[in-house]
ZASEPA-779148 format. One record per residue (C-alpha): x negated, y negated, z; residue in three letters; residue number from 0. Coordinates in Angstrom, 1 decimal, padded with zeros to 4 digits. Each point is the difference from the previous one (the first is absolute). Layout:
REM ZASEPA-779148
<pt><east>X</east><north>Y</north><up>Z</up><aa>ALA</aa><i>NUM</i></pt>
...
***
This chain:
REM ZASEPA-779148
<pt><east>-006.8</east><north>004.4</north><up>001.8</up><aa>UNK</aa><i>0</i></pt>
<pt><east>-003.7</east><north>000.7</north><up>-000.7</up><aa>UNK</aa><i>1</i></pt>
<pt><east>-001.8</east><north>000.7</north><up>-003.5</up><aa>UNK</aa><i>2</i></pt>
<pt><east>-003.8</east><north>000.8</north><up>-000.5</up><aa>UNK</aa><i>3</i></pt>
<pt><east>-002.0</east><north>-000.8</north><up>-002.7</up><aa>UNK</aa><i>4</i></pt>
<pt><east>-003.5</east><north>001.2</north><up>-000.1</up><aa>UNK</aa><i>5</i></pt>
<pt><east>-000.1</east><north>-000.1</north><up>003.5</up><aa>UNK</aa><i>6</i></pt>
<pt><east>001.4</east><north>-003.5</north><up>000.4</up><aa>UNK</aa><i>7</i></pt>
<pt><east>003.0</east><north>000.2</north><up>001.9</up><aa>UNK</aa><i>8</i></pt>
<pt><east>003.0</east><north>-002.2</north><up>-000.7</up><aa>UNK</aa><i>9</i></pt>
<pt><east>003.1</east><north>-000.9</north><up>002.7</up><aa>UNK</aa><i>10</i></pt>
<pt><east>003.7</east><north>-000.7</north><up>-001.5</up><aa>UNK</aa><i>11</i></pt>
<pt><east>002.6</east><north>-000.9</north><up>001.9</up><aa>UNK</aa><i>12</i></pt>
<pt><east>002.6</east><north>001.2</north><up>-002.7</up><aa>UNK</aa><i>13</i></pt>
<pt><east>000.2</east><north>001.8</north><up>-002.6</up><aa>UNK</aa><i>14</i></pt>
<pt><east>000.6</east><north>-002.3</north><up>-002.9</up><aa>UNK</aa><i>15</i></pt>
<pt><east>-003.2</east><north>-001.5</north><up>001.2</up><aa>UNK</aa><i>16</i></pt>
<pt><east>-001.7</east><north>003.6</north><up>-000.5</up><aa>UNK</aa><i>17</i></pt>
<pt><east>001.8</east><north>000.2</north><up>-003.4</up><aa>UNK</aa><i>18</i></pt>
<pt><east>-001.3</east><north>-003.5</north><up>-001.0</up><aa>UNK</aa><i>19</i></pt>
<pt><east>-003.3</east><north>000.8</north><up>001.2</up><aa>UNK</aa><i>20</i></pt>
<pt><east>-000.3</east><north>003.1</north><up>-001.5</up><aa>UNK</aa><i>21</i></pt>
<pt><east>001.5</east><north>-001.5</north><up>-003.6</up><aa>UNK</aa><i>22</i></pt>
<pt><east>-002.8</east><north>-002.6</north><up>000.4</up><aa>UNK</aa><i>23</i></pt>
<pt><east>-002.8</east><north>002.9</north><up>000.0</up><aa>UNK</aa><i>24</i></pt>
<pt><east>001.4</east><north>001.7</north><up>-002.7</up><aa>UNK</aa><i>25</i></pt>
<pt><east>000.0</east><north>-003.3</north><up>-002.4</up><aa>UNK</aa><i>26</i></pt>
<pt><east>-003.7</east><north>-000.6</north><up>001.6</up><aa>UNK</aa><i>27</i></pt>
<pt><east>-000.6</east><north>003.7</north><up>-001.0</up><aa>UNK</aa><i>28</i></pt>
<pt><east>001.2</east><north>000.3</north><up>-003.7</up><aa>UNK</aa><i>29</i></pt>
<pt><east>-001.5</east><north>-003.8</north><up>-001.0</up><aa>UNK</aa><i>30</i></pt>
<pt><east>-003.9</east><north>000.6</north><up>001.5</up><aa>UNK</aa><i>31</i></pt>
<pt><east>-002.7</east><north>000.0</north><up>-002.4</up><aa>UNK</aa><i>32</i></pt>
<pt><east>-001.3</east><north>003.6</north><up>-000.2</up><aa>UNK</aa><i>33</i></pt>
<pt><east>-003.8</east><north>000.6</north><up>-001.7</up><aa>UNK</aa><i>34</i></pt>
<pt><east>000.8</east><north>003.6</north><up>-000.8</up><aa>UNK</aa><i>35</i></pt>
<pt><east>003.0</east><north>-001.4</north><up>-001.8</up><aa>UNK</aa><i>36</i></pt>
<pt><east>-002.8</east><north>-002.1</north><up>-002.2</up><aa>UNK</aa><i>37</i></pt>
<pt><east>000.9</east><north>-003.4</north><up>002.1</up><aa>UNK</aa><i>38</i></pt>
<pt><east>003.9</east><north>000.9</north><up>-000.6</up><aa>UNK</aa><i>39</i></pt>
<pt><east>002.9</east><north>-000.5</north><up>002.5</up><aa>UNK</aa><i>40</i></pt>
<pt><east>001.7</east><north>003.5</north><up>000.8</up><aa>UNK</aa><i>41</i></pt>
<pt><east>003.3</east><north>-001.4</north><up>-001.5</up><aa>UNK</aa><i>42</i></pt>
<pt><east>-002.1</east><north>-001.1</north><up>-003.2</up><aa>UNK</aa><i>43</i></pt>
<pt><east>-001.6</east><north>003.2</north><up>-000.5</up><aa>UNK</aa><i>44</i></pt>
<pt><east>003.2</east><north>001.6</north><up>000.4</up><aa>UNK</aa><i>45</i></pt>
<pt><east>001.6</east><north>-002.1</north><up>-002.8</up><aa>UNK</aa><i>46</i></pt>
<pt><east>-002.8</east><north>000.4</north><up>-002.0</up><aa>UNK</aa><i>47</i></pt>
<pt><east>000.1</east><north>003.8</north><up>-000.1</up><aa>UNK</aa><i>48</i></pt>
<pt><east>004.5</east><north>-000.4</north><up>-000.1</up><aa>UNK</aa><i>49</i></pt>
<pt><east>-001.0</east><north>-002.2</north><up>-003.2</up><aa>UNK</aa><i>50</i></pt>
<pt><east>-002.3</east><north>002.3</north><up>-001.7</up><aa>UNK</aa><i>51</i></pt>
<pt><east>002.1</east><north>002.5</north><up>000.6</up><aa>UNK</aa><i>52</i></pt>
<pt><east>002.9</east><north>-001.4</north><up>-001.7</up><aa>UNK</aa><i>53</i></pt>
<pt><east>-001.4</east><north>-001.3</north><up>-003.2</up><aa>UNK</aa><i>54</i></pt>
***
């Protein structure tokens, strides 16, 4: 099994190593410091606007 990320390509040989791989991006994803997000973490931001939201 093969993935591509921005033109990297990536070479599984199963697919719970493709899940795993792919979980791993997604935790990278939601936990990288963004500047449009004023130095916040997607999930931060997130929780922020849930928490304003609910009080």
């Amino acid at each position: 099994m093969v993935h591509t990320d921005q033109g990297i390509h990536y070479q599984h040989s199963s697919w719970s190593e493709l899940i795993a791989s792919v979980d791993d991006y997604i935790v990278w994803y939601n936990n990288r410091l963004q500047q449009r997000l004023k130095g916040l973490t997607p999930m931060q931001y997130r929780n922020q606007t849930l928490d304003a939201l609910i009080a």
